[in-house]
C-alpha positions in Angstrom: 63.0 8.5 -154.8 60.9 7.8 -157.9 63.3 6.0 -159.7 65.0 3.6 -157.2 63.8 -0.2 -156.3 61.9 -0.7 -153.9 63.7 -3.9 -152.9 66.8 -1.8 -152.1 64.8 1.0 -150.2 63.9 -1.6 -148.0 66.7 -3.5 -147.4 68.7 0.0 -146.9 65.9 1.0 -144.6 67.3 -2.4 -142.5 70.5 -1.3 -142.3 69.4 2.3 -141.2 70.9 3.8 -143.9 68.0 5.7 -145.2 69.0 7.8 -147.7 72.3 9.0 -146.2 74.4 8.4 -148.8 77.6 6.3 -149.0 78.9 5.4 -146.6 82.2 3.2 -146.8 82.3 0.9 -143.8 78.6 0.1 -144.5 77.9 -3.3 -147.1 75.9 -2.0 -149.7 72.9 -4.3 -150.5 73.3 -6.5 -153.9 69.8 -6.1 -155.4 70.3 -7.3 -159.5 66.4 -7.5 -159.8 63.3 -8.1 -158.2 62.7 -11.5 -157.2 60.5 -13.4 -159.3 57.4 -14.2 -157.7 57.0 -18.4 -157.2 55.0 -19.7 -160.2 51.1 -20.1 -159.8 50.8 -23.5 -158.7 48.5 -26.5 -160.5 46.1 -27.2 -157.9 46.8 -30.7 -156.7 44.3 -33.0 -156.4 43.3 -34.0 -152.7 44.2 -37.5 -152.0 41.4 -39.6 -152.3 39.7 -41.1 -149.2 37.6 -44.2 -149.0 34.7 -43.5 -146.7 33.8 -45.9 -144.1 30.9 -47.2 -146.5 33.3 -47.7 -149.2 36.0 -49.1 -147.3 33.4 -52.0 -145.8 31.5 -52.3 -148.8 35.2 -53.6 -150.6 35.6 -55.7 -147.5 33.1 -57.4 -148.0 33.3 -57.5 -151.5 36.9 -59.5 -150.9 35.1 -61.8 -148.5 32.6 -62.6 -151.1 35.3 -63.6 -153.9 36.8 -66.1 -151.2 33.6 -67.9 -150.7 32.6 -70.9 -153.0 30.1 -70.8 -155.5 27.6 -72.6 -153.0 28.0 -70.0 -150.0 27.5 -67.3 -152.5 24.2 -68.8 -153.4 23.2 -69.0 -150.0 23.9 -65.1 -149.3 22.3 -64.7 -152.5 19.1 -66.8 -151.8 18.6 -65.0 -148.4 19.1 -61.2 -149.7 16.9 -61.7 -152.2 14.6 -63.8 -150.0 13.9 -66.7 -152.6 15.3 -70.2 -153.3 16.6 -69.5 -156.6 20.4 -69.1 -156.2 20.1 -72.1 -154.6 18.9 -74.0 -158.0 21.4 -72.5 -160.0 24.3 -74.8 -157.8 24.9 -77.9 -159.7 25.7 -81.6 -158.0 28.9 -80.9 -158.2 29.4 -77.9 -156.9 28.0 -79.8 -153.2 30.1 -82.4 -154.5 33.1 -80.5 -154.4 32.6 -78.2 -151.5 31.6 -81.5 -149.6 35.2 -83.1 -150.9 36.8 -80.0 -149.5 35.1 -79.7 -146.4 34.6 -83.1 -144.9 36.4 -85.6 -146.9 36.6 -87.1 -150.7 34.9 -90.2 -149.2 31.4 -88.1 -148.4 31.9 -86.6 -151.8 32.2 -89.8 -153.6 29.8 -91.4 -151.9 27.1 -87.8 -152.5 28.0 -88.7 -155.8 27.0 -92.2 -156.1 23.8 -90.9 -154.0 22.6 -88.5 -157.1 23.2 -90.9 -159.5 21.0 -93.5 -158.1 18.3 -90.8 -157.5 19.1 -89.6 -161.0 20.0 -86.1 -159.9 23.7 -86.5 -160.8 25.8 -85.5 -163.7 27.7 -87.8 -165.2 30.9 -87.1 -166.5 
């Protein structure tokens, strides 16, 4: 038995046929070569998964960049516990978020407010 395949021992071994010989009304097993063993696979990189911190951290990232420059100051100024942001908004930027919020008449009239106190900018 030394020189036979041992794909065709075993498949003859299914068929009970041992090593019996021929046998006519029997199908012989077609074995042209060994089958070639599946390639070695690249590992694939696992799918990446946000953690929970990660996925509310961008959440509220995305909130942030929908805020005006005003209500940024103001999360600013409170994380950081001082009243800087705050005096980096110009009298516009109220003017503006005023205009948007309430009406272009408060706005106008905010304006005309820091100009006679001399806090406005004029353009």
């Amino acid at each position: 038995m030394g020189g036979q395949n041992p794909v065709s021992n075993f498949l003859r071994s299914l068929l009970g046929r041992g090593d019996q010989g021929d046998q006519s009304n029997q199908p012989k097993p077609v074995v042209d070569s060994l089958p070639t063993p599946p390639l070695p696979s690249q590992p694939q990189p696992l799918p990446f998964v946000p953690s929970a911190g990660q996925a509310i951290l961008e959440s509220v990232l995305a909130e942030i960049d929908r805020l005006s420059s005003i209500e940024r100051a103001i999360i600013a100024a409170r994380l950081l516990n001082s009243d800087e942001p705050l005096g980096q908004v110009s009298p516009e930027d109220w003017a503006r978020l005023i205009e948007e919020r309430v009406g272009k008449a408060y706005a106008e009239a905010l304006r005309k407010w820091l100009t006679i106190k001399g806090c406005g900018e004029q353009k």
